[in-house]
C-alpha positions in Angstrom: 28.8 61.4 -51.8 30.9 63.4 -49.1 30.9 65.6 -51.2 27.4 66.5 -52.6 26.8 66.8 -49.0 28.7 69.5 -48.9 27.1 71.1 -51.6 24.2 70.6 -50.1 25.3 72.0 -46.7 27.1 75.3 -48.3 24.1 78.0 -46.9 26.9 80.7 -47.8 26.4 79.9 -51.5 22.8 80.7 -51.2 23.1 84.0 -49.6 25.1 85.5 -52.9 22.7 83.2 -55.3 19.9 83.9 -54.3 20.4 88.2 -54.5 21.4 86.8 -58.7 18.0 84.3 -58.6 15.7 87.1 -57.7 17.2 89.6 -59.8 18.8 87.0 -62.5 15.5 84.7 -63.5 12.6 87.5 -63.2 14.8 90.5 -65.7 14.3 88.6 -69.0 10.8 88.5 -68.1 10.4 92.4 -66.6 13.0 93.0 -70.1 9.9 91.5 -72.2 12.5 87.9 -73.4 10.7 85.1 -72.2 7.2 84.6 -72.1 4.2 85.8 -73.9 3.1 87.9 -70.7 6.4 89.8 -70.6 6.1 90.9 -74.6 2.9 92.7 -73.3 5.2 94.8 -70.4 8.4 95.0 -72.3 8.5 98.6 -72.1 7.2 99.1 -68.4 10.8 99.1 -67.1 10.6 102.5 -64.9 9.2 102.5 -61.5 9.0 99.0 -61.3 6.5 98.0 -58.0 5.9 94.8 -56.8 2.3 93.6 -55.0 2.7 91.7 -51.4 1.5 89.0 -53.7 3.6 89.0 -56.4 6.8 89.4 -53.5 5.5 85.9 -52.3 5.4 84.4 -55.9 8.9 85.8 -56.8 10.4 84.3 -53.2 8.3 80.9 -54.1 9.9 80.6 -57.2 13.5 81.7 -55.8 13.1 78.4 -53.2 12.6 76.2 -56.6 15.2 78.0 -58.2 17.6 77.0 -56.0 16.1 73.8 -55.3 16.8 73.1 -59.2 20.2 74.0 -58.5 20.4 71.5 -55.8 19.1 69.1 -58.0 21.0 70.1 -61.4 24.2 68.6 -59.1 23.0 65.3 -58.9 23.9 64.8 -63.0 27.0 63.1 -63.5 29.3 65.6 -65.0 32.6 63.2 -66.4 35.8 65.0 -65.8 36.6 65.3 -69.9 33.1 68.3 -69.3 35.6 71.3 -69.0 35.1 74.8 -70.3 37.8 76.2 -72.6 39.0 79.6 -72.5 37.8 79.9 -75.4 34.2 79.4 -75.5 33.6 75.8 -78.0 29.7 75.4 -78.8 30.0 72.3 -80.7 28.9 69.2 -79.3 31.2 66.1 -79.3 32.3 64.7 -82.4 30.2 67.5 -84.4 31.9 69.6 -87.4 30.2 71.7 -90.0 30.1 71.5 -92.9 32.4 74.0 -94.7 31.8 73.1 -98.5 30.0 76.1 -99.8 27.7 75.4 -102.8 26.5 78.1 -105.4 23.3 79.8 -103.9 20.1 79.7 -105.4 17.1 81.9 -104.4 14.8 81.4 -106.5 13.9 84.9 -107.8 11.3 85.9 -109.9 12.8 86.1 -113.7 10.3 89.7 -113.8 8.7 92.2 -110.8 6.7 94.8 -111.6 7.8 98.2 -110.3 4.9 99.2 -107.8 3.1 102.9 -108.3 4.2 104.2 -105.2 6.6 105.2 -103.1 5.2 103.4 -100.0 4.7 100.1 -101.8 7.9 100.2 -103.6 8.8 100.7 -99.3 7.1 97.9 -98.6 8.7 95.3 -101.3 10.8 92.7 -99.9 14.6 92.3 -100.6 14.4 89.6 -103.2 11.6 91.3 -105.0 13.8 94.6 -104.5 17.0 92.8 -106.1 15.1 92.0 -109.4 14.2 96.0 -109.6 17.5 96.7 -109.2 19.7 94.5 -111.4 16.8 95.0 -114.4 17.6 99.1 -113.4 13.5 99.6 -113.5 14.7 100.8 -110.1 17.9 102.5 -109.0 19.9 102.5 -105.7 19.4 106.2 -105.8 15.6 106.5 -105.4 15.2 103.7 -103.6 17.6 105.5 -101.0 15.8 108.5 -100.8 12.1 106.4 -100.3 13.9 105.1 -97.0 15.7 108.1 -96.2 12.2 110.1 -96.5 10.4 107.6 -94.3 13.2 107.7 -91.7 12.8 111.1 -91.1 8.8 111.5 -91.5 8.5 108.6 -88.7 11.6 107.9 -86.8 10.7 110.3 -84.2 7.2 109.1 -83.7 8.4 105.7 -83.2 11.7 107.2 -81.2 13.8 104.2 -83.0 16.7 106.5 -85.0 19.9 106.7 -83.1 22.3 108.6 -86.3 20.3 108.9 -90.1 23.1 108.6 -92.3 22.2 110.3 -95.5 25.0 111.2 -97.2 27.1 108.4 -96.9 24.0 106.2 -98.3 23.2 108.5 -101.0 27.0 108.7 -101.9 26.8 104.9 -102.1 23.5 104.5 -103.4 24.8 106.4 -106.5 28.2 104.3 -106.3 26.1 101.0 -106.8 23.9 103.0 -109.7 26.8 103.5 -111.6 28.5 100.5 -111.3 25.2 98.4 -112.4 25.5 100.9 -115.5 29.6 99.8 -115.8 27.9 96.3 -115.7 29.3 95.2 -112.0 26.9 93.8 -110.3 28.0 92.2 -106.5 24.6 90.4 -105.7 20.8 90.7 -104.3 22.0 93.3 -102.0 23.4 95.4 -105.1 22.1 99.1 -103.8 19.7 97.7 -101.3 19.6 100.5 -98.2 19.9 98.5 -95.0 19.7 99.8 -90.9 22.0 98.1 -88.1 21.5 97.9 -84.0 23.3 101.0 -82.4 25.7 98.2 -80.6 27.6 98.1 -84.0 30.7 100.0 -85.2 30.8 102.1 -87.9 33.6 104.5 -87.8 33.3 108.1 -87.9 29.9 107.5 -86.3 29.0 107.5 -83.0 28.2 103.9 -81.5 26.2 104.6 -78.1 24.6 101.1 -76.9 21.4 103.1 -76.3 23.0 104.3 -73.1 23.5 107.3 -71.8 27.1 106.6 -70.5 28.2 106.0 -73.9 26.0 108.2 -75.8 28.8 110.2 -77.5 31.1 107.3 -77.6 33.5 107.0 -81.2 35.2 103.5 -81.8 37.6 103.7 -84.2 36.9 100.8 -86.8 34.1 99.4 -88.0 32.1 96.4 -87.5 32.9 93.1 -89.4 29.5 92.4 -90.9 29.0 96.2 -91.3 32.0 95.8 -94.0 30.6 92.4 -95.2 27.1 93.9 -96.5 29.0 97.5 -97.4 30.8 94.6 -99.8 27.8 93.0 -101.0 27.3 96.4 -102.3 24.2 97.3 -99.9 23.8 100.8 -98.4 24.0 101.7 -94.8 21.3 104.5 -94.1 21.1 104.4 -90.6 21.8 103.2 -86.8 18.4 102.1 -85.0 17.9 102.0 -81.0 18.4 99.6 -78.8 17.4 98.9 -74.8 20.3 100.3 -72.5 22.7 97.8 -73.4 20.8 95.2 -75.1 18.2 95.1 -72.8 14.6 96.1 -73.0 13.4 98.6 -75.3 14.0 101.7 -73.1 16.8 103.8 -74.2 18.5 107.1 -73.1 16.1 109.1 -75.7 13.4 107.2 -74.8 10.9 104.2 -75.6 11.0 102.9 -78.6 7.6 102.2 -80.0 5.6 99.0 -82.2 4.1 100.5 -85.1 1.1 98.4 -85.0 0.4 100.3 -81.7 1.9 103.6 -80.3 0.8 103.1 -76.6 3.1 100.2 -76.6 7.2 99.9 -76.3 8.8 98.1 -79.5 10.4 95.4 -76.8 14.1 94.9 -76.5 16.0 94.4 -77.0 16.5 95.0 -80.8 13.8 97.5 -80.2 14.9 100.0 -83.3 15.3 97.4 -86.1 12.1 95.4 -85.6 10.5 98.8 -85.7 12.2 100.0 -88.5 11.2 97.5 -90.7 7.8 96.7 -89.5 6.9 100.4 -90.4 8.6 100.3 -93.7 11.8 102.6 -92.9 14.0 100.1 -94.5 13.8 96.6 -95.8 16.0 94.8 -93.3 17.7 95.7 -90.5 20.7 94.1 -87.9 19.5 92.9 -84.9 21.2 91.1 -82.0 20.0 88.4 -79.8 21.6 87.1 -76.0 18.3 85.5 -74.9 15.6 87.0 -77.0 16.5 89.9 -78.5 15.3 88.9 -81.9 13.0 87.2 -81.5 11.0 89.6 -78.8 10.9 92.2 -81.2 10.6 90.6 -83.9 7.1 88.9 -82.9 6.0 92.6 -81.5 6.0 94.1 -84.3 5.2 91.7 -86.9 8.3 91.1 -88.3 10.4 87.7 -89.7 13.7 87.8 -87.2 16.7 84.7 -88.2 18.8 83.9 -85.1 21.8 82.4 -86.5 23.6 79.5 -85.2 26.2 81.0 -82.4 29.6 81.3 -84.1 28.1 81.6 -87.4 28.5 85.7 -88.0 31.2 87.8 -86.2 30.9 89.5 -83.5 33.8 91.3 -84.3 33.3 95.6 -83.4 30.0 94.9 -81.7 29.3 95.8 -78.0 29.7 92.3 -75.7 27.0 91.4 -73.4 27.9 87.7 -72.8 30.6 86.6 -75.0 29.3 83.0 -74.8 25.6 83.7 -75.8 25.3 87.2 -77.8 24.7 86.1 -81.8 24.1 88.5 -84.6 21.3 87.9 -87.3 19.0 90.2 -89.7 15.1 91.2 -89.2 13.1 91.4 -92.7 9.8 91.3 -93.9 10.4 87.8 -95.3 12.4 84.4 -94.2 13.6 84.3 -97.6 15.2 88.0 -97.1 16.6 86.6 -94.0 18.5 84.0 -95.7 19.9 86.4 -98.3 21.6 88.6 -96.0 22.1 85.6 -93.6 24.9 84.3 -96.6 26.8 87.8 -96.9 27.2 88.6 -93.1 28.0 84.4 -92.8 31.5 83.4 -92.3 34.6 82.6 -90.4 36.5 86.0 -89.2 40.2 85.9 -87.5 39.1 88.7 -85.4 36.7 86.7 -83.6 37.7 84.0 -81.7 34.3 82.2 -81.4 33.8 82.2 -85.1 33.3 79.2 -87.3 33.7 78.2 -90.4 30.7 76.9 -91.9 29.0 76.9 -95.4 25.4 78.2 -96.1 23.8 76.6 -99.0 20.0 77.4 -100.1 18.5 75.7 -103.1 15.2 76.9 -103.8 14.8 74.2 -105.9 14.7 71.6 -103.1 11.4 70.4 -102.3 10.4 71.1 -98.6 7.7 69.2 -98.2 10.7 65.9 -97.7 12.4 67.9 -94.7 11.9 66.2 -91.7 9.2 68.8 -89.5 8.9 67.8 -86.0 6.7 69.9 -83.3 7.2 70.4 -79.8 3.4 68.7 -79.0 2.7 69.7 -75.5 3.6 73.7 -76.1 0.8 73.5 -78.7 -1.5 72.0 -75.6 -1.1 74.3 -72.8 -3.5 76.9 -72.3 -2.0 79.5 -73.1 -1.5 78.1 -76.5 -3.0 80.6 -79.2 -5.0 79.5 -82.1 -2.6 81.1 -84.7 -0.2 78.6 -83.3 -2.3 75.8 -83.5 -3.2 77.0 -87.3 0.4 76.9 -88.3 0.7 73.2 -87.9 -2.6 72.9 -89.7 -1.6 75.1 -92.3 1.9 73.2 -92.3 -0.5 69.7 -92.9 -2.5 71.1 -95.5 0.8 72.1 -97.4 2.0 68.5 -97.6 4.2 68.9 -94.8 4.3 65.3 -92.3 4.4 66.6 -88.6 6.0 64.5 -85.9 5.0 65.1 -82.4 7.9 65.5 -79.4 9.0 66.9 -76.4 11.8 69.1 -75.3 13.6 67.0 -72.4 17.1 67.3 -70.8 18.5 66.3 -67.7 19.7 69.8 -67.2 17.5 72.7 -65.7 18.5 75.6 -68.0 17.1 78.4 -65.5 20.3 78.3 -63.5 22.5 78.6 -66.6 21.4 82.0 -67.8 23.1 83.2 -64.2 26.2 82.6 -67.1 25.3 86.0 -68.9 24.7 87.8 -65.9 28.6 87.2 -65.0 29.7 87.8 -68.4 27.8 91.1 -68.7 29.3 92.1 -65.1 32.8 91.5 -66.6 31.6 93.1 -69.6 30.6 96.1 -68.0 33.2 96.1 -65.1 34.4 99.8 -65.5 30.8 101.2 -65.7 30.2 99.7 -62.4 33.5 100.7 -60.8 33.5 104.2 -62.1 29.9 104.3 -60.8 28.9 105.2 -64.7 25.9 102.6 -64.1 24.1 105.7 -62.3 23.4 107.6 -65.5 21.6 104.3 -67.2 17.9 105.8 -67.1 16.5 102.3 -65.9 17.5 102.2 -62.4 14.6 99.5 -60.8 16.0 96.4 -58.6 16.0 94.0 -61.8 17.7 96.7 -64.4 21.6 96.1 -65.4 23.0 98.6 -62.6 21.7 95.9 -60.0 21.9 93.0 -61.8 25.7 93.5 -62.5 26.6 94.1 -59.5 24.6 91.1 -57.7 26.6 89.2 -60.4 29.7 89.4 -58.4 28.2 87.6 -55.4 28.1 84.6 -58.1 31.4 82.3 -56.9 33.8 81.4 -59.7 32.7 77.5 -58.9 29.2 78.1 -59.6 30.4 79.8 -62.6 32.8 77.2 -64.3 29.8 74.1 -62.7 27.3 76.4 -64.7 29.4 76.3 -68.0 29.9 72.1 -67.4 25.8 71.2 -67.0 26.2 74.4 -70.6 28.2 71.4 -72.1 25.9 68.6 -71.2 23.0 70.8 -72.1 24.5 71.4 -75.4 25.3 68.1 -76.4 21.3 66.9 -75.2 20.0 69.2 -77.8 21.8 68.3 -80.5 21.2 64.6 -79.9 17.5 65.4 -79.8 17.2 67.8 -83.1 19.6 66.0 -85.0 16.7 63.3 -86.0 14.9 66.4 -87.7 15.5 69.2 -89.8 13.4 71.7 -88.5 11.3 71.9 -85.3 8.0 73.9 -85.0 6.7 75.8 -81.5 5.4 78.7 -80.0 7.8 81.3 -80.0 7.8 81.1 -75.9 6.4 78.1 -75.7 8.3 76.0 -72.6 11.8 76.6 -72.0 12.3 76.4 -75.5 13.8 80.1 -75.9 16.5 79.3 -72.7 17.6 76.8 -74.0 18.5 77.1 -77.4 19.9 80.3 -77.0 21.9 78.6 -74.3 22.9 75.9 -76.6 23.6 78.0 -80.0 20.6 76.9 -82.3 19.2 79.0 -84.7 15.8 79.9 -84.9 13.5 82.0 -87.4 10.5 83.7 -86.0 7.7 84.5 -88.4 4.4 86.2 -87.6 1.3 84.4 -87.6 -1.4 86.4 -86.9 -3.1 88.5 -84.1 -4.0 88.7 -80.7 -7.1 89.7 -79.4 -5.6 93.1 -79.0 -4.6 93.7 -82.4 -0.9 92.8 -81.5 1.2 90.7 -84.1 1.8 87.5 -82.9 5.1 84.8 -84.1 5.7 81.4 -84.6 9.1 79.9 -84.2 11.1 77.3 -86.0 14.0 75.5 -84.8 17.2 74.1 -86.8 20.2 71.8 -86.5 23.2 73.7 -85.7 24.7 75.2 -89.2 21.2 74.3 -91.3 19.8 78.0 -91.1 19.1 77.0 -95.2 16.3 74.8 -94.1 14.4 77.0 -91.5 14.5 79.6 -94.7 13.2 76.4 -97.3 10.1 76.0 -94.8 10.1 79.4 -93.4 9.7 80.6 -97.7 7.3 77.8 -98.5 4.9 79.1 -95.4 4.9 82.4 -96.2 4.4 81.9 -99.8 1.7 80.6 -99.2 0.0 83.1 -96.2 0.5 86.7 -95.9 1.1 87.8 -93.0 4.8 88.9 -93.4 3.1 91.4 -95.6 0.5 92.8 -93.5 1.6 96.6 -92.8 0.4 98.5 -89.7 -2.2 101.0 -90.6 -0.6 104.1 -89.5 2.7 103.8 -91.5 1.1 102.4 -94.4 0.8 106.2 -96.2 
């Protein structure tokens, strides 16, 4: 008791906290990573002005902040809750499973090569893979369809960073003529690919959309970069990103959403979503820390899989919060998803926080026995949208049993994200000690410049009490989702998006629809921990069944 009393009583604390609380729970939401009404100003990050009203509703919610703090201290944290110096996701007792099965997609024995060159842009990977291994379509041209598009609209959607032509079509033409040898290393045989400029590729210039860095060289190349260059697919390019994965705002500019011009991409995968929603490649790398795929990916009409943390290296990609940042693919279908999901997959000695775990899909396996729960009062709010509401009835309709539940833990998961505002302090520590955070182009009170450095007013106890209610947090989720094997809800619907990027669960975000506006709009599905196989069984069945992963905006579709 003495001493929560003290807790209580420590005013000092608030004075640094509440600098971070102000800055800290309002930037995912001025960054476009939280809620519905931040995907709509994602890409108003300059100039940033706040209303004598809107001052009053940030201080009001800076009080409850901290009042949640005050109260998140009242859970019993036993003295076996430590974190390790090495960040461990996994919740008590909880191992995955490592016994990897042969993979089976389900492909179409026969696809018919489209007339032209935009639809064959347009085909999705495992229609893609048949064209290729039956050679009614080689490496070569597919390459240069990409390549073509790429430079004909990369500029009007400002989302290229370094075209790579020919590298790709020096590989394209390595993977034609080792199909005509008779070596063929998979779906992704030949199949030209993009990656988030936060990667590694040596000999390439890696800038992290920022303008510090914006000539930067690293001398190696990213794991999963030489995973897919295995799997015989065909790097053709490096796409924007926000100024260090945040936001879509990067030192050449915005990066913009095909399905309307007047509007930013949203961050902070900003380049990739973009890419593939106008047809400049079939999949691209993305990155997410708390939202980074799955912003994008619902701006643009896209199907974004966040993987399970630990599941893909992060090995030669920029760190923003070495506990939180997770690497995953954006398509135009879940099924594509899962393909590349299985190369970039995998334990890597290089990476501390990577784990070992199988991925097994069976297209044979019958989703309509998966166990499909559905966060019920997300779908009640008003701010619920009808295309959300329509997925569960189109879900019903397809034989799938819905059960109704609620997201509740004992810990507040607000407080917790002040975790990756530390972590990307540390991160960044030289570019705010050589004063480097100056040339960022975003400079507003809630940009990284003044979020990292209100970071360092965060006390190491706060930080280390933070990673202990993580622990708790993580092991409350896992008891929750364990009784199902997926979980529907709105993309932002509650705390939902916190949370599981907090806790490591994967998710796969699908659109759904429109808005009123003519935006895309997303629905999200939730897994177990390791069982990205079953968000792609449902994710497939869904969308084989609607079309709105294939819906093209307008502008891009010539």
């Amino acid at each position: 008791m003495e001493r929560k009393n003290r807790l209580r009583s420590a005013s000092f604390i608030a004075l640094g906290v509440a600098s971070c609380l102000a800055l800290g729970f309002t930037f995912g939401k001025i960054a476009g990573e939280i809620t519905p009404q931040s995907i709509d100003g994602a890409s108003d990050l300059i100039g940033l002005t706040f209303s004598p009203a809107e001052k009053d509703s940030m201080i009001n919610t800076l009080k409850n902040q901290l009042n949640n703090i005050e109260n998140s201290r009242e859970v019993e944290l036993d003295n076996s809750i430590a974190p390790s110096l090495v960040f461990n996701p996994l919740p008590k007792g909880f191992n995955p499973n490592t016994e990897q099965e042969p993979l089976n997609w389900g492909f179409d024995e026969v696809v018919q090569l489209p007339s032209s060159d935009v639809d064959i842009a347009y085909t999705p990977i495992h229609q893609l893979a048949v064209l290729i291994k039956s050679k009614r379509l080689s490496s070569e041209r597919l390459t240069k369809i990409y390549l073509d598009r790429i430079k004909a609209h990369s500029d009007t959607l400002q989302c290229l960073i370094t075209l790579m032509e020919g590298s790709a079509l020096e590989k394209a033409r390595e993977m034609d003529a080792e199909l005509a040898a008779g070596k063929y290393r998979g779906p992704l045989h030949g199949i030209p690919y993009g990656i988030k400029d936060l990667l590694a590729v040596k000999g390439t210039k890696t800038t992290w959309g920022a303008e510090p860095y914006k000539n930067q060289q690293i001398n190696e190349t990213a794991e999963i970069v030489n995973k897919l260059n295995d799997a015989g697919a065909v790097l053709v390019g490096k796409f924007t990103l926000g100024a260090l994965a945040m936001g879509d705002v990067w030192y050449g500019g915005v990066t913009k959403n095909p399905w309307n011009l007047k509007q930013g991409s949203s961050g902070s995968s900003a380049g990739s979503a973009s890419a593939v929603s106008a047809g400049l490649v079939p999949f691209a790398i993305g990155t997410e820390t708390l939202g980074s795929i799955v912003s994008p990916s619902t701006r643009n009409g896209v199907t974004g899989l966040r993987p399970t943390y630990g599941r893909v290296s992060k090995h030669g990609a920029m760190a923003l919060s070495w506990s939180m940042d997770k690497i995953g693919p954006i398509s135009r279908s879940a099924l594509d998803n899962g393909i590349v999901l299985s190369v970039i997959n995998g334990k890597d000695e290089k990476d501390a926080s990577s784990i070992a775990a199988a991925f097994n899909y069976d297209a044979n396996l019958d989703p309509k026995k998966l166990k499909v729960g559905y966060f019920k009062p997300f779908f009640e709010t008003e701010r619920t949208s009808e295309n959300d509401k329509r997925v569960l009835d189109e879900l019903r309709n397809l034989g799938i049993e819905l059960h109704p539940l609620e997201l509740k833990t004992s810990v507040q998961p607000g407080p917790i994200v002040m975790m990756l505002m530390v972590e990307g302090a540390a991160a960044f520590d030289d570019l705010t000690r050589l004063g480097w955070d100056d040339q960022l182009v975003a400079q507003h009170k809630n940009a990284w410049p003044n979020l990292f450095r209100a970071a360092r007013f965060i006390p190491a106890v706060e930080y280390v009490n933070l990673s202990r209610q993580r622990t708790l947090l993580i092991q409350e989720m896992h008891e929750l989702m364990k009784e199902y094997d997926v979980v529907v809800t709105p993309s932002f619907g509650g705390p939902q998006l916190q949370i599981t990027n907090l806790t490591g669960h994967p998710a796969l975000c699908m659109p759904n629809g429109f808005n009123d506006n003519g935006s895309p709009t997303s629905i999200t599905l939730l897994g177990n921990l390791f069982e990205e196989d079953k968000l792609v069984l449902l994710g497939n069945y869904l969308q084989k069944n609607t079309d709105w992963q294939a819906k093209r905006p307008p502008l891009f579709n010539r």
